[in-house]
C-alpha positions in Angstrom: -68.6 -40.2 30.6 -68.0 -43.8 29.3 -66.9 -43.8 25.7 -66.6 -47.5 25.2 -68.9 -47.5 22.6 -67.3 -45.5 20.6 -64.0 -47.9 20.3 -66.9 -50.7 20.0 -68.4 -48.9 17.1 -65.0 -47.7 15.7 -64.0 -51.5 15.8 -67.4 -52.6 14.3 -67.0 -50.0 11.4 -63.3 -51.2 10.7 -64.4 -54.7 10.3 -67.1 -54.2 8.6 -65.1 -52.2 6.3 -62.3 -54.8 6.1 -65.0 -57.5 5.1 -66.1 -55.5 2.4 -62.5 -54.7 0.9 -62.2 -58.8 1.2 -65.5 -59.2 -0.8 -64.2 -56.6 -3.4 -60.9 -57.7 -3.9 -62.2 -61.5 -4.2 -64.8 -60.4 -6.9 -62.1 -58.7 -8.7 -60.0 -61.7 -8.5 -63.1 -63.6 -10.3 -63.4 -61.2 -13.1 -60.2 -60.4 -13.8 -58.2 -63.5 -13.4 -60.9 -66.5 -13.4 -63.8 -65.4 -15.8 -61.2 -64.0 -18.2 -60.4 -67.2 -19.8 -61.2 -71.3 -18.8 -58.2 -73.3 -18.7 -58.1 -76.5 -21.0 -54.7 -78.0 -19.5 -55.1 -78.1 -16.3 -57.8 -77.9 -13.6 -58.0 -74.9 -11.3 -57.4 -74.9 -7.7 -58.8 -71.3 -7.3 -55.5 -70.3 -4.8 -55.5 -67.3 -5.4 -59.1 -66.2 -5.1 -59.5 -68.5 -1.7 -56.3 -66.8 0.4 -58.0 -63.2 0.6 -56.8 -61.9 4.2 -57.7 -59.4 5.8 -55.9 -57.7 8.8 -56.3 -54.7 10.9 -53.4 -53.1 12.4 -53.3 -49.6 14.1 -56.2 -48.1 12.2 -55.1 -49.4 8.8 -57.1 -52.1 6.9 -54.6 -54.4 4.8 -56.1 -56.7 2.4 -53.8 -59.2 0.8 -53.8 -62.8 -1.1 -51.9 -65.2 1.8 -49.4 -67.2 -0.4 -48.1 -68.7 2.5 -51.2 -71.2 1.9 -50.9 -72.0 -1.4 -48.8 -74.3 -3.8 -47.6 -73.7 -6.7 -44.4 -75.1 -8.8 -42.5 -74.2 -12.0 -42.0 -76.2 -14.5 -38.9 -77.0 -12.9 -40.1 -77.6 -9.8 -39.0 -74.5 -8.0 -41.8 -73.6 -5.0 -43.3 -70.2 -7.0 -46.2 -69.6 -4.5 -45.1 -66.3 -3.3 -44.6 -64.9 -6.7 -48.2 -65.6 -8.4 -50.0 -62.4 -7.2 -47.8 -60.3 -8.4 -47.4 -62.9 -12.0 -50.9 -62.5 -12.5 -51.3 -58.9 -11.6 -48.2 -57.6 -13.6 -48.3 -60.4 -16.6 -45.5 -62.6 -16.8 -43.0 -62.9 -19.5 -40.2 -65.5 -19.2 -38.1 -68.3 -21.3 -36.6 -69.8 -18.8 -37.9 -72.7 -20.2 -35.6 -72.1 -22.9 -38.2 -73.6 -25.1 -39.3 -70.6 -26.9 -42.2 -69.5 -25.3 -43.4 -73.5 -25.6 -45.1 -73.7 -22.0 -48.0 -72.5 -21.1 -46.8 -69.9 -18.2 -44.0 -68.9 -20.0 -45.8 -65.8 -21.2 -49.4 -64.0 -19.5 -51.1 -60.9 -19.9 -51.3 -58.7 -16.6 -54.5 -59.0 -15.2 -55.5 -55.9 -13.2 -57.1 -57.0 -10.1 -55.5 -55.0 -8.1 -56.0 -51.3 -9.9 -60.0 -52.7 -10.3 -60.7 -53.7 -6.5 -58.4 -50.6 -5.6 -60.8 -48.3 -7.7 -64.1 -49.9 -6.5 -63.8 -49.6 -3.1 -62.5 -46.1 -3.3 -65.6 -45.3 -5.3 -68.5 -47.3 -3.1 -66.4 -46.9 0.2 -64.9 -43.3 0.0 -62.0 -44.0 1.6 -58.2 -43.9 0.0 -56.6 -47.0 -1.0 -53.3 -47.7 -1.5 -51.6 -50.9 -3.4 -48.6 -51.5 -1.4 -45.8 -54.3 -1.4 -46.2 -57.0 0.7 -42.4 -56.9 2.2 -43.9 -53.5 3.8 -46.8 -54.3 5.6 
């Protein structure tokens, strides 16, 4: 007996799966991060919502923001692309500046994609999510 199809419908199903955890997490973004406030000093790029990723890799679906195609600097210049997932999902608090506070991204509340796309697809999707560092997968 050929059981083909099975793999084919086991790869269908994990895609389809995958797509929807990419939706998820990508509406989350919007409503935690984007529709929480509307920026007055600068215009958005939407970065962070537009490098959702999804891959599949032995069985596992790993949904992730891609910072490797994004740009983003400090106020001093320093290449910060890597860190704004985690900035905007923990909160950032920081006078490096050394200007009290005085620049814009010196302090930000957590937002908490993450823990809201983590519990939504565990409640429409049934399956068990975990929020793992990047420097793992």
């Amino acid at each position: 007996m050929n059981l083909d199809f099975l793999d084919d419908y086991f790869n269908l199903s994990l895609t389809q799966i995958a797509n929807t955890c990419r939706e998820i997490l990508q509406e989350a973004i919007q409503s935690e991060v984007y529709d929480k406030y509307n920026p007055t000093k600068y215009e958005r790029t939407y970065q962070l919502l537009n490098n959702v990723r999804v891959d599949i890799k032995n069985g596992f679906t790993y949904v992730y923001v891609n910072t490797g195609n994004m740009k983003y600097t400090s106020n001093s210049k320093q290449e910060v692309s890597s860190w704004i997932p985690y900035w905007v999902e923990h909160g950032h608090n920081n006078n490096s500046s050394g200007q009290g506070g005085k620049f814009m991204y010196d302090y930000y509340p957590s937002r908490d994609y993450m823990r809201v796309a983590k519990e939504r697809i565990e409640r429409e999707l049934g399956v068990t999510v975990e929020i793992i560092n990047n420097e793992l997968v």
